[in-house]
N, C-alpha and C positions, 0 to 999 in steps of 0.2 A: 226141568232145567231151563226151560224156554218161557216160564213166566213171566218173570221181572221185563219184562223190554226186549229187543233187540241183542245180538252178541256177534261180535267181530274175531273172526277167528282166525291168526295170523301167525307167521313166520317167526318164531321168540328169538332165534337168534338173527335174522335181520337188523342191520341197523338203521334201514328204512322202513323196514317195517315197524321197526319200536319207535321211528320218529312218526311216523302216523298214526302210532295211537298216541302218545304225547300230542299230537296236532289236536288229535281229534276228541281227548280230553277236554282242551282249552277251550275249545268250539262247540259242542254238544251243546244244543239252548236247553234240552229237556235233563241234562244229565242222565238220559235211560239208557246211555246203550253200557252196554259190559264187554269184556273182554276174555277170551282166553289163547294160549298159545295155541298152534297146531299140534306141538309137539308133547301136551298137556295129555295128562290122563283124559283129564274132562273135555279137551278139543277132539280126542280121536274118539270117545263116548259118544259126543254130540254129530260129528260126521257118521260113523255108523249106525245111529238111530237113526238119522236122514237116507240111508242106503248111498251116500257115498265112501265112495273104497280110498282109505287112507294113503295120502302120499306116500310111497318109496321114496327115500334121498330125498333133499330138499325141494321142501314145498314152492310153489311158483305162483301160489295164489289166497287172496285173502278170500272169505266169505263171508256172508252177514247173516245170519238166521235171526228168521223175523216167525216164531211161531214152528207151520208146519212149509214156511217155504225160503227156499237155498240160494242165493244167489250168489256168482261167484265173479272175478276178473272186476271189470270195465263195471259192470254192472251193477255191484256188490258196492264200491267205491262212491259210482253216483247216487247210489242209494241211502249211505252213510250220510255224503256230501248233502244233502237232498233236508238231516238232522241236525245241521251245522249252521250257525250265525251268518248272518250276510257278511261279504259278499259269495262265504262259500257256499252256503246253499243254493246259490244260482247254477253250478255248473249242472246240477240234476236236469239241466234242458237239453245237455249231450244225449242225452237216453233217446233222443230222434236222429241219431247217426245208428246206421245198424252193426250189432252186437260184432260181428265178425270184421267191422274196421276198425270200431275202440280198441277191441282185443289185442287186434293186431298190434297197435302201440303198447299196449298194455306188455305184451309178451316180449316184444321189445326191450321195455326196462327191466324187467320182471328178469329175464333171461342177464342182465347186467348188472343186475342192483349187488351182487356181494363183490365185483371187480369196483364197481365204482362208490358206492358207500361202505362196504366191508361189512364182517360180521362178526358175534362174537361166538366164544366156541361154549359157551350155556345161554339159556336165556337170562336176564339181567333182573337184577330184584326189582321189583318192584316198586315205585314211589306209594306212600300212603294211599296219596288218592287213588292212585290206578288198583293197589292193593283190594280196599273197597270196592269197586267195580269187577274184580275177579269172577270168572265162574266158577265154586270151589264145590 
């Protein structure tokens, strides 16, 4: 399942988080990274092959599988960022702040994001493109 590139594995019914894959669609120079929910068959596949244990209740964190390695939070993000057009590929130089400060902001929003973006109560179809990029 971890062939094709990279996979971002995120919150489907955030609606920040579906604006970050929207962001991250438009910005990808390689077009490799793919997508699936957390709440996907194939998101909770892919995290139990990795030996992590499936979010209860909503998830609070995106992740990036690169292969056989996981990265989640702060981390996960600048790493994505890291696959992105200038000027966003720049912020991948955060990753010399250590993990447990980004985080901390991270959890921050993360901890707010459906009070202040909202969500929806399924995940949302999908546009073509991102359709394509699925992990099915």
């Amino acid at each position: 399942m971890t062939d094709g590139g990279p996979i971002v594995l995120f919150d489907g019914v955030c609606n920040l988080c579906n604006g970050a894959v929207q962001f991250i669609l438009d910005r990808d120079r390689t077009q490799a990274i793919r997508f699936a929910s957390l709440q996907s068959d194939k998101g909770q596949e892919l995290l139990r092959s990795h030996g992590i244990p499936i979010p209860e209740g909503d998830p609070d964190t995106i992740f990036l599988v690169e292969g056989d390695i996981v990265r989640s939070r702060s981390t996960a993000a600048l790493h994505i960022a890291k696959r992105l057009t200038l000027p966003w590929r720049l912020a991948w130089v955060f990753l010399i702040v250590p993990a447990p400060i980004r985080d901390l902001f991270y959890r921050l929003v993360a901890a707010n994001r459906y009070r202040i973006f909202g969500r929806s109560n399924e995940c949302r179809v999908p546009t073509p493109e991102l359709r394509a990029r699925m992990v099915t």
